[in-house]
ZAMARGU-4260 file (C-alpha; in steps of 0.2 Angstrom, whole numbers, plus 5000, padded with zeros to 4 digits):
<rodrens>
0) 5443/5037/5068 | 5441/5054/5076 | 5420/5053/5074 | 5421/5035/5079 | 5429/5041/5096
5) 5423/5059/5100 | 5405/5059/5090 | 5407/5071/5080 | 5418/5078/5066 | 5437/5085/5068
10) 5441/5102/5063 | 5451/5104/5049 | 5467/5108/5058 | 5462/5094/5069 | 5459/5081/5053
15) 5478/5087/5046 | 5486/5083/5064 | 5477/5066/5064 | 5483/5063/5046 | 5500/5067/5048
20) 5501/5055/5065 | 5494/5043/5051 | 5507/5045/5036 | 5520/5042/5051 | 5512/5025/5052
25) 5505/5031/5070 | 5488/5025/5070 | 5489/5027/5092 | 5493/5043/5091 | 5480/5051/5079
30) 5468/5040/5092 | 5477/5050/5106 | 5471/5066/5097 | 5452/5060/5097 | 5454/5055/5115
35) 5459/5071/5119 | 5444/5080/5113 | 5430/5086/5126 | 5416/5076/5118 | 5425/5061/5121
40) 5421/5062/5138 | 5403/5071/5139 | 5396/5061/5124 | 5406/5045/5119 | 5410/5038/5138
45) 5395/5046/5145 | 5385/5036/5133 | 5396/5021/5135 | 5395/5023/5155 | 5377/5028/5157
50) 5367/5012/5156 | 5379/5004/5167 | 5371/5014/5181 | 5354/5009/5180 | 5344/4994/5178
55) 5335/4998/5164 | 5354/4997/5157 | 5345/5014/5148 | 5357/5029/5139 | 5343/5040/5145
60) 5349/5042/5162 | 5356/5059/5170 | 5372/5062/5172 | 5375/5055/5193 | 5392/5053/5201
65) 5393/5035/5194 | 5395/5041/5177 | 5404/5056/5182 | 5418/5047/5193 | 5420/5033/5176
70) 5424/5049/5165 | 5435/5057/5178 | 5445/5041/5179 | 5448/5039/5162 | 5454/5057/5160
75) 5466/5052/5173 | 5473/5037/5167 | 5468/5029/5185 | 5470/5011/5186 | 5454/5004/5179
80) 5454/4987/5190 | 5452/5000/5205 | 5434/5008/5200 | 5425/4993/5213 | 5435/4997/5227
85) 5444/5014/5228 | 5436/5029/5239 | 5435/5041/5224 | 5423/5051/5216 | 5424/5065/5202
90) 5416/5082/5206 | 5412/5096/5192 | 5422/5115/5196 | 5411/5122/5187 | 5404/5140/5195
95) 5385/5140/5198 | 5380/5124/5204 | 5376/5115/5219 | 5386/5107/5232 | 5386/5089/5228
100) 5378/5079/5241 | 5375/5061/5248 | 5356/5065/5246 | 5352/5070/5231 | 5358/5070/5213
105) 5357/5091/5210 | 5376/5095/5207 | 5376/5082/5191 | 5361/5086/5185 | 5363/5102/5186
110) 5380/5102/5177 | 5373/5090/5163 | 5358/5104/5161 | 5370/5119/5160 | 5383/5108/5148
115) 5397/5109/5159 | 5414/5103/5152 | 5417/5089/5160 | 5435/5087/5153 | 5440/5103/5160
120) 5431/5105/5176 | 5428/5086/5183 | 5441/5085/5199 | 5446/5071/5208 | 5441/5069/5226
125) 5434/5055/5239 | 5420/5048/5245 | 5422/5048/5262 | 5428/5067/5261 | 5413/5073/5249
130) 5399/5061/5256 | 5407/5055/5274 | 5407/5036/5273 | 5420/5029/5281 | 5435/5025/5271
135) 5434/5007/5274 | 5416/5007/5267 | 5420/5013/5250 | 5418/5004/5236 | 5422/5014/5219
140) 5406/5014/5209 | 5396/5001/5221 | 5395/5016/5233 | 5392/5032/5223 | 5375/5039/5225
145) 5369/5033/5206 | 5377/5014/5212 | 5370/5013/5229 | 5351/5021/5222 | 5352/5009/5207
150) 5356/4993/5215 | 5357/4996/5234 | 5339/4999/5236 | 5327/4989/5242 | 5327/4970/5240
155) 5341/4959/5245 | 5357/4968/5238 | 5358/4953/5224 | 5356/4966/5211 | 5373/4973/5214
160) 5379/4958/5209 | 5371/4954/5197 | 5371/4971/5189 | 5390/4970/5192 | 5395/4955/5183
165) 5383/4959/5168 | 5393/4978/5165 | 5409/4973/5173 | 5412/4956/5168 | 5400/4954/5154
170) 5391/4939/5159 | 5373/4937/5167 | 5370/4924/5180 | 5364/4913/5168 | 5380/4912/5162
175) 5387/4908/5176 | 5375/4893/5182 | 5388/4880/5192 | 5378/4868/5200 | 5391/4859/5209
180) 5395/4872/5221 | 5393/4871/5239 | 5374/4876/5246 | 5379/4879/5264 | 5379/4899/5261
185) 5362/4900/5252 | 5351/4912/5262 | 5336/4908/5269 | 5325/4916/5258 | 5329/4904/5243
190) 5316/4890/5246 | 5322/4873/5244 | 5308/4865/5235 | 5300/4880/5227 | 5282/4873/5219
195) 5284/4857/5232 | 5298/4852/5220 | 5317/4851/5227 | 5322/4847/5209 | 5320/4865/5203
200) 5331/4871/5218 | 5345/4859/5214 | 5345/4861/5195 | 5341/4881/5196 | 5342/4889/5210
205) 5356/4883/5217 | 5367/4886/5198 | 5368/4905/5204 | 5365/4907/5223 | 5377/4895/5230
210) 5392/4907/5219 | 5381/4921/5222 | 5377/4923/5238 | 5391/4921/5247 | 5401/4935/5237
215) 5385/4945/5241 | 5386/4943/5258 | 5399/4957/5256 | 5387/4972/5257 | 5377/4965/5269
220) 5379/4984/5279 | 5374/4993/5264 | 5355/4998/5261 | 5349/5013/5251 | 5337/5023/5260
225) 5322/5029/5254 | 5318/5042/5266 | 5331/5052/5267 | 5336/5045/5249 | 5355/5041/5251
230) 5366/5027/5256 | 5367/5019/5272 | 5381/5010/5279 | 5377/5003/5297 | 5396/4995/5301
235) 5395/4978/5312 | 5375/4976/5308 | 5366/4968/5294 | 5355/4975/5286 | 5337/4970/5288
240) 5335/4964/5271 | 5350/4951/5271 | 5336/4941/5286 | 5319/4941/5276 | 5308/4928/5269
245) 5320/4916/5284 | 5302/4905/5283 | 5306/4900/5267 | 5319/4890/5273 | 5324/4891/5290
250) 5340/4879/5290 | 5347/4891/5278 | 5361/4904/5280 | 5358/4916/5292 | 5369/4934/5289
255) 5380/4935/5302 | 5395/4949/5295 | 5400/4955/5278 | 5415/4940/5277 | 5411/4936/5261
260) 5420/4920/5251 | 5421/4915/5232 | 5415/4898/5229 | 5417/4899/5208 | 5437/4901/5209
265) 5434/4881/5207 | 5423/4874/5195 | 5415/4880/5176 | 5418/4898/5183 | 5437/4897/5186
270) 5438/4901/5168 | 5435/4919/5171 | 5453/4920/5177 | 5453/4924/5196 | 5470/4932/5203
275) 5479/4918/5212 | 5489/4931/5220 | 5471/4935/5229 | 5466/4923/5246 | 5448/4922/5238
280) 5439/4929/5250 | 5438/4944/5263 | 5428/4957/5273 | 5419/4969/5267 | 5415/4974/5247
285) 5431/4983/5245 | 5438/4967/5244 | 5427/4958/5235 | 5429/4974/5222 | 5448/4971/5222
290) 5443/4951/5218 | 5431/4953/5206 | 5440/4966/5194 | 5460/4956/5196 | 5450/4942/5185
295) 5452/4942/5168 | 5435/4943/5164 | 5435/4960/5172 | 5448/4966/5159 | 5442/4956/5144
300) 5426/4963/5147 | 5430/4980/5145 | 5443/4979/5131 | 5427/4972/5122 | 5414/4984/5126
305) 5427/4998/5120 | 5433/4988/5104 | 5412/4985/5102 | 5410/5006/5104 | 5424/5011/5094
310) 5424/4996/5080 | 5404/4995/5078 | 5406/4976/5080 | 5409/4963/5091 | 5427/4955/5089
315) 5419/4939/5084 | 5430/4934/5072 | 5448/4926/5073 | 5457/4941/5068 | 5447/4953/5080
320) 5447/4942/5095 | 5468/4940/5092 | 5467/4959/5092 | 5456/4961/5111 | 5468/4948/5116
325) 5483/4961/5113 | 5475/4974/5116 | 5471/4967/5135 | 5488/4963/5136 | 5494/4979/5135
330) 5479/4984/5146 | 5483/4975/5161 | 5503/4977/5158 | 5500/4997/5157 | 5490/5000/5173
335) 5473/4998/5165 | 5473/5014/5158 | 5455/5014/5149 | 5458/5028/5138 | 5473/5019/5130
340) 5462/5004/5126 | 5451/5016/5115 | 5467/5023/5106 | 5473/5005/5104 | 5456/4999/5097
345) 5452/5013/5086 | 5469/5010/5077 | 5466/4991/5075 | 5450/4995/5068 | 5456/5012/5057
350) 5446/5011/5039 | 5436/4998/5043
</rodrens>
């Protein structure tokens, strides 16, 4: 249990701790113990988180304030559902390294190279405090440094979507295909008869664009600059990018605002559990954040990645997925606390 969580062996007063939680029949608490142990954070979540924040979806990525600011929430116990919406980053007090900074990645890379502790010397702080985006342009992890560089840059801003919904909600747009959604908010860069042939539109393209694009529309003020390699946020102005392409089809959407509306809270794609408590649409991506992780697919998913990480399986079987069924319970009714969910999972999976 402890290697399964921290990555590497207890120490022997550590091992009699965890056994004697264990003869007391609590299999949660010897979890705690592991949970509690620095490599935890700096090997197991880091390696969990890091290919979240690149599109290779590679482990061999530097440590960035992505990463960083999942490990510092999950130190924490900060509400999980909050990570696509909440102005917060995680720093490193660590003496000797640089400032961190909008414009370049030095104060994580730097504290990765040196071996920092990030248990002990990650600290809470904000966005618009640290990097000076306005509060109201925060997004959690879609506005970090390593989120915006990742998936911000260039193109059309789809790939925050996308990217999202494959490590936050565990399905790719294939997936997610509806093809009976309304076409009204496809932009105009999606050509309607790509080859000559409108049938490709109506039976592809429009399976992912008319859910996608309209919740999209949500960072149209974001674009990550190249030049001066940071995030821009330009409030009450689209983005260039959001109007390319228009020849492809110039009766299409035209980007007026960041409103943004979700079309799949009807249709296939209401099985991913949308809060009804929600209106469904909004301004801006902190909304859309707050939308897209109230579903239940947002907390499925990342019982199962944990329960995948910690259990070396998927729960594919009846027994396991009873057991991610609970364990999500208690997730949601507990304040999504992440690091419980690794406790709770390692003891349903203890021996096995």
């Amino acid at each position: 249990m402890y290697e399964r969580i921290a990555s590497v062996p207890p120490s022997a007063t550590v091992l009699d701790q965890m056994a004697a939680k264990t003869a007391a029949g609590d299999l949660a608490g010897a979890a705690a113990i592991a949970t509690d142990a620095s490599t935890f954070y700096s090997v197991t979540l880091k390696n969990l988180v890091t290919p979240w924040t690149n599109r290779d979806q590679t482990v061999f990525a530097p440590l960035n304030d992505y990463t960083a600011t999942v490990i510092g929430m999950v130190r924490d116990d900060v509400a999980f559902n909050t990570v696509l919406s909440a102005d917060i980053l995680y720093t490193s007090n660590a003496s000797g390294l640089p400032a961190p900074s909008a414009a370049n990645n030095d104060h994580y890379a730097m504290a990765e190279a040196n071996g920092v502790d990030l248990k002990a010397t990650l600290v809470a702080t904000t966005q618009s405090a640290v990097y000076g985006l306005p509060v109201e342009a925060t997004s959690g992890i879609w506005t970090t440094r390593g989120g915006s560089s990742a998936f911000f840059i260039m193109g059309t801003n789809r790939a925050q979507f996308r990217f999202t919904m494959i490590n936050h909600l565990c399905h790719d747009m294939e997936t997610l295909m509806d093809t009976t959604r309304p076409t009204d908010r496809i932009r105009q860069d999606v050509a309607r008869t790509p080859g000559g042939d409108s049938r490709i539109f109506l039976n592809n393209c429009v399976g992912c664009h008319s859910g996608m694009d309209p919740m999209a529309q949500a960072f149209a003020y974001y674009n990550y600059d190249t030049m001066s390699t940071q995030l821009l946020y330009t409030a009450n102005m689209v983005q260039p990018k959001y109007l390319i392409n228009s020849q492809n089809f110039s009766d299409g959407f035209i980007t007026a605002d960041n409103s943004w509306s979700n079309r799949w809270r009807d249709g296939p794609n209401a099985t991913l559990g949308w809060d009804r408590t929600l209106p469904g649409s909004g301004i801006g991506a902190k909304s859309l954040g707050q939308e897209l992780a109230g579903s239940e697919a947002f907390a499925q998913c990342q019982v199962t990645k944990v329960f995948q990480t910690v259990c070396f399986r998927a729960p594919t079987s009846t027994a396991d997925q009873a057991t991610v069924a609970a364990i999500k319970a208690n997730f949601k009714a507990g304040g999504y606390k992440l690091k419980q969910v690794f406790q709770q999972s390692a003891a349903a999976c203890a021996g096995q």
